[in-house]
C-alpha positions, 0 to 999 in steps of 0.5 A, a space after each residue: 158580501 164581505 170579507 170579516 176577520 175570523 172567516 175561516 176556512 180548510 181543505 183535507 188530503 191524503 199525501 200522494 207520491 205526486 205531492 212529494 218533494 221529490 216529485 214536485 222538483 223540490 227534494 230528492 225524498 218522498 216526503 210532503 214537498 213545501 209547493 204542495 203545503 204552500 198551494 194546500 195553504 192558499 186553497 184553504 185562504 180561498 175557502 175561507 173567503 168564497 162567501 164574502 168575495 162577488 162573483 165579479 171579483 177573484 182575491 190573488 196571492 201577493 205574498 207568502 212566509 211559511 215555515 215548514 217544520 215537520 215532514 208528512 209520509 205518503 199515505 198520510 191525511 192532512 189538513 190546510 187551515 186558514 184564518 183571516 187575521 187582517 182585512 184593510 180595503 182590498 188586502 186581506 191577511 190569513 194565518 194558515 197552518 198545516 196539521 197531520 190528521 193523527 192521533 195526537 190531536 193534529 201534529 202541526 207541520 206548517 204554519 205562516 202568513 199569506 197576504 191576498 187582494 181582491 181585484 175586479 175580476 175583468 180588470 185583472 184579465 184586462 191586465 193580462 191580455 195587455 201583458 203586464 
C-alpha cells in the first residue's frame, strides 16, 4: 500500500439545518457553517487515501487553509473533493475543494489546502494514553 500523487477521493451530502452556521456556533444564519465544509473536506482527503494507508496505520489532520467563498442553503447537495498534490515520507498534502451539485456544472464554494500524516496507529494512542 501507498500513497501517490493524484489519489483522489469525494463524499456527497445534502445540507441539513444541523450543518448550519447557526447550528454549528459559527454564525447566527442558516447557511453551510465553514466547521462542516472543513470536516466534508478532511473526509474527502480520507477517501482519497484509504487504499494506500495499512490498517495498522491512522493519517491525522496537522494543518488546514480554507477559503470559503460562497454559502450553500439547506436542502441543498454538495460535493467534498480531495486530491493528493504532495506525498514526502509520512506528510501528505491534498488540494480539497467544495462545489454545489447544481446545475451549472458545480458552483465552487470552497477550496484550499490540507497537510496530514500518517502515523502507526499504536504509537499514536500510546501517545494519548500518556497525555501528550
Amino acid at each position: 500500500m501507498a500513497i501517490i500523487v493524484g489519489m483522489t477521493g469525494s463524499v456527497t451530502h445534502e445540507v441539513l439545518a444541523a450543518d448550519t452556521a447557526r447550528e454549528l456556533g459559527s454564525g447566527d444564519v442558516d447557511v453551510l457553517g465553514s466547521p462542516r465544509v472543513v470536516a466534508w473536506c478532511e473526509a474527502a482527503t480520507l477517501a482519497a487515501v484509504n487504499s494506500g494507508v495499512k490498517d495498522s496505520d491512522v493519517v491525522v489532520g496537522i494543518r488546514i487553509s480554507l477559503e470559503h467563498i460562497h454559502p450553500a442553503s439547506i436542502g441543498e447537495s454538495v460535493t467534498a473533493n480531495a486530491t493528493v498534490s504532495a506525498a514526502d515520507g509520512r506528510i501528505v498534502t491534498f488540494d480539497v475543494e467544495l462545489v454545489r451539485n447544481d446545475d451549472q456544472g458545480g458552483t465552487l464554494l470552497a477550496h484550499g489546502e490540507i497537510v496530514r500524516v500518517v502515523l502507526s496507529r499504536e504509537a499514536f494512542q500510546a501517545r494519548l494514553n500518556q497525555g501528550n
